[in-house]
GUSELO-256054 format. One record per residue: residue number from 1; residue in three letters; y, x, z of N, C-alpha, C, O in turn. Coordinates in steps of 0.001 Angstrom, whole numbers, padded with zeros to 6 digits. Last residue first. Layout:
% residues N
<NUM "ALA" <Y X Z> <Y X Z> <Y X Z> <Y X Z>>
...
//
This chain:
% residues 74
<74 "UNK" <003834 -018583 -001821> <004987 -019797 -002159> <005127 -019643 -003585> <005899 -020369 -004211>>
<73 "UNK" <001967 -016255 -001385> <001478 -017894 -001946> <002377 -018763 -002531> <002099 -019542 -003442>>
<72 "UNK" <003763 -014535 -000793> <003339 -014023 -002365> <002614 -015200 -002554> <002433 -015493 -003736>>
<71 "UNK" <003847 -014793 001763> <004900 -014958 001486> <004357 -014991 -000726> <004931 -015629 -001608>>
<70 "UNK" <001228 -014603 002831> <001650 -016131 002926> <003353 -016672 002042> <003871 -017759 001785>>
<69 "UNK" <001059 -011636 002628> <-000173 -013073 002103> <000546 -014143 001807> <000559 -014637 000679>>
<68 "UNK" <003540 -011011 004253> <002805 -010502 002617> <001972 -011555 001847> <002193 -012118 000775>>
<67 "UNK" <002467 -011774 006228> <003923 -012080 005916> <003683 -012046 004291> <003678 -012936 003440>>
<66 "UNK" <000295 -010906 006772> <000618 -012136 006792> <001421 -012917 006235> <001378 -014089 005860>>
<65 "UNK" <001144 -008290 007036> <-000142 -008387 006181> <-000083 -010095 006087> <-000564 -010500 005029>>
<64 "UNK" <002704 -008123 009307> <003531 -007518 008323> <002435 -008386 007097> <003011 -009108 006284>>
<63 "UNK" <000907 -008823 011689> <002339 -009984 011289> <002632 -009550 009365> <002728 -010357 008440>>
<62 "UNK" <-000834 -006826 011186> <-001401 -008121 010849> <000221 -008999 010990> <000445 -009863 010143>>
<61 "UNK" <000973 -004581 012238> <000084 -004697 011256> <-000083 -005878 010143> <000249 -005978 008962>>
<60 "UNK" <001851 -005722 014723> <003228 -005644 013699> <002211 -005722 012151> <002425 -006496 011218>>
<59 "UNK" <-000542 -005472 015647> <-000042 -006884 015701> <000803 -006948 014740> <000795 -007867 013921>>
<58 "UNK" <-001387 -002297 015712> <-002032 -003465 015263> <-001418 -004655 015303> <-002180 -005281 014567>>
<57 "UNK" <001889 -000704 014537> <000758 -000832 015251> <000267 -002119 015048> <000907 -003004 014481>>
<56 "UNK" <002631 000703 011865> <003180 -000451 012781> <001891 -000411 013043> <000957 -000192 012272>>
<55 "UNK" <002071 003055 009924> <002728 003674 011078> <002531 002418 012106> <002265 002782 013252>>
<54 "UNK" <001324 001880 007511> <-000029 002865 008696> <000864 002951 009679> <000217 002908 010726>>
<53 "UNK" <003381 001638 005844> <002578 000663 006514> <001579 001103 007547> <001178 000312 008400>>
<52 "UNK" <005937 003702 006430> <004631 003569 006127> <003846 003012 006642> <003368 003389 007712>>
<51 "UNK" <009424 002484 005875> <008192 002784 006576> <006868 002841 005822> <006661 002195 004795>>
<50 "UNK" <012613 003924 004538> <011499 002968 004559> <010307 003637 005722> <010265 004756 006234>>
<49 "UNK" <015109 004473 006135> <015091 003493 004800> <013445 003117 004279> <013200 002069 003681>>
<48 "UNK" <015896 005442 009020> <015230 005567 007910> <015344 004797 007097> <016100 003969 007606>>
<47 "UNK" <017582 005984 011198> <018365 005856 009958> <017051 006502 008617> <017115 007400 007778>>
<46 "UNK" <016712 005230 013715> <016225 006999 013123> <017345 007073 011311> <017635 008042 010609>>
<45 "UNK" <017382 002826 014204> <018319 003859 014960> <017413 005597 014331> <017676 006759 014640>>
<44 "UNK" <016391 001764 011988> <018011 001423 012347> <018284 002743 013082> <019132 003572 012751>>
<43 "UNK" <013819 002021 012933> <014021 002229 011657> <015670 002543 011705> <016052 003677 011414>>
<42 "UNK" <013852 000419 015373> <013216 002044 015166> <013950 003208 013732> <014325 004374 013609>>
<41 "UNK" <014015 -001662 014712> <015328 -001350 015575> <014685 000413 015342> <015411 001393 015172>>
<40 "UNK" <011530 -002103 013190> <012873 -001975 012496> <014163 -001630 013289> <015217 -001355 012715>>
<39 "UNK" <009738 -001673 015092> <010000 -001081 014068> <011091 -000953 013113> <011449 000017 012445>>
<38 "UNK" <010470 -004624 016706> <010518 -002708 017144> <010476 -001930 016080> <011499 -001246 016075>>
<37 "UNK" <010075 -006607 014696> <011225 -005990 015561> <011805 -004416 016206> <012764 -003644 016208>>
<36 "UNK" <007592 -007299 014638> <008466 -006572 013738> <009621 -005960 014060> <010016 -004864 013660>>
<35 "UNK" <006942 -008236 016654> <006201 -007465 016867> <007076 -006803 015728> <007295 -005609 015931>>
<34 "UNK" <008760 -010460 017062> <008649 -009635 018081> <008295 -008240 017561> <008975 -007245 017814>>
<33 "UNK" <007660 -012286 014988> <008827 -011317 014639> <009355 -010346 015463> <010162 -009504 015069>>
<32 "UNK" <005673 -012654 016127> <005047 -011699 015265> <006546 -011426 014454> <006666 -010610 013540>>
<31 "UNK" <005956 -013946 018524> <005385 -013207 018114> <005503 -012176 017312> <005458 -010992 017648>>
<30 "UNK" <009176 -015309 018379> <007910 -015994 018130> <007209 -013898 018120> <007869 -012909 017800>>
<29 "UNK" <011884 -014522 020271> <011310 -014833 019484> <009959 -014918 019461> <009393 -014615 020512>>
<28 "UNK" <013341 -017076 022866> <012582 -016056 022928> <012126 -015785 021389> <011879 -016881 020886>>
<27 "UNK" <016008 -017360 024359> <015909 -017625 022551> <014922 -016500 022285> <015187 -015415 021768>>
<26 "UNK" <016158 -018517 026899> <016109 -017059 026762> <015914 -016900 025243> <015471 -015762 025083>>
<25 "UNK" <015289 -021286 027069> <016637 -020516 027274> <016961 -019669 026979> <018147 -019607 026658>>
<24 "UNK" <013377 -021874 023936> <013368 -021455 025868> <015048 -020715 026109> <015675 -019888 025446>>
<23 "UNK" <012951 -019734 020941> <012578 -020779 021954> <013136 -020372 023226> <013361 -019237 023647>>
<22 "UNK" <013245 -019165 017701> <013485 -018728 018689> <013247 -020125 019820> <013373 -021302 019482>>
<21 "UNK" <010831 -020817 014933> <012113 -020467 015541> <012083 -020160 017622> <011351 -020640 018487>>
<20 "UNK" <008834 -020396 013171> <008770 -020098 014044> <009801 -020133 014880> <009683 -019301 015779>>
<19 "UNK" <009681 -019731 010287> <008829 -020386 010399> <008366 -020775 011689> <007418 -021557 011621>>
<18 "UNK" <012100 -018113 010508> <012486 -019378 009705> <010459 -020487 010556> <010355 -021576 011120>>
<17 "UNK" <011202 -015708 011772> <012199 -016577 012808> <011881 -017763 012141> <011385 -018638 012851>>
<16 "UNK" <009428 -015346 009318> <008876 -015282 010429> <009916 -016167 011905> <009470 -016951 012742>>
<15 "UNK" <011603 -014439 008222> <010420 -015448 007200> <009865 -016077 008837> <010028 -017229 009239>>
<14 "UNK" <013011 -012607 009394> <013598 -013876 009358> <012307 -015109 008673> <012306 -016338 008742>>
<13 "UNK" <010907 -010374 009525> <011475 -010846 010487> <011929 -012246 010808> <011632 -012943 011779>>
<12 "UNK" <010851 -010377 006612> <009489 -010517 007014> <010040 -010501 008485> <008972 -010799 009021>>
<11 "UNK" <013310 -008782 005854> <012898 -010448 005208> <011791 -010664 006141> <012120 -011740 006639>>
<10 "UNK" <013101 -006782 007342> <013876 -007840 007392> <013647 -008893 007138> <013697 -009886 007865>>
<9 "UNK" <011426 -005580 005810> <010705 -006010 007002> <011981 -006426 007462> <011774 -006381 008675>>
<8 "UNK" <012560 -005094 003481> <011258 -005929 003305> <011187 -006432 004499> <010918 -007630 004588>>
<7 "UNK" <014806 -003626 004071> <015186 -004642 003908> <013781 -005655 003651> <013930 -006876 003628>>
<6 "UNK" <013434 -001047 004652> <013592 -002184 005909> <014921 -003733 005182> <015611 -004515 005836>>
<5 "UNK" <010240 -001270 002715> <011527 -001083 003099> <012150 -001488 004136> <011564 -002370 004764>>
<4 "UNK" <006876 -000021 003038> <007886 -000802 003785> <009476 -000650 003529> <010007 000201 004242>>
<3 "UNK" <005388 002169 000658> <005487 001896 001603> <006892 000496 001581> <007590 000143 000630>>
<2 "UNK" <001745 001027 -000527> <003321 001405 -000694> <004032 001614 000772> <003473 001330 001832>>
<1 "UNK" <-001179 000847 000000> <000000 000000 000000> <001236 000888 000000> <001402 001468 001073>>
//
């Protein structure tokens, strides 16, 4: 797989808020934009421009692989 831009795993943040929206006083996010999250505040503050899908650990993994699947069905 190529690698990750962080404008990909942007989109794949908000796909993820859009389908899932923030909850509970605390505007908790859903999972698996959680799990995207760190990587891209990662990304922001190393001032990278892309990732290698091998790098997001198992959940960000399967959010990112989901996102992908479900986003390339519409």
């Amino acid at each position: 797989m190529s690698e990750i831009t962080i404008h990909e795993l942007e989109a794949a943040i908000n796909f993820w808020r859009a389908r899932s929206p923030s909850s509970g006083d605390e505007l908790v996010l859903c999972k698996e934009a959680s799990a995207l999250s760190k990587p891209y505040a990662l990304m922001i503050v190393q001032r990278q421009h892309t990732l290698s899908p091998d790098r997001l650990d198992g959940f960000a993994r399967l959010a990112w692989d989901s996102y992908v699947r479900l986003n390339n069905s519409l």
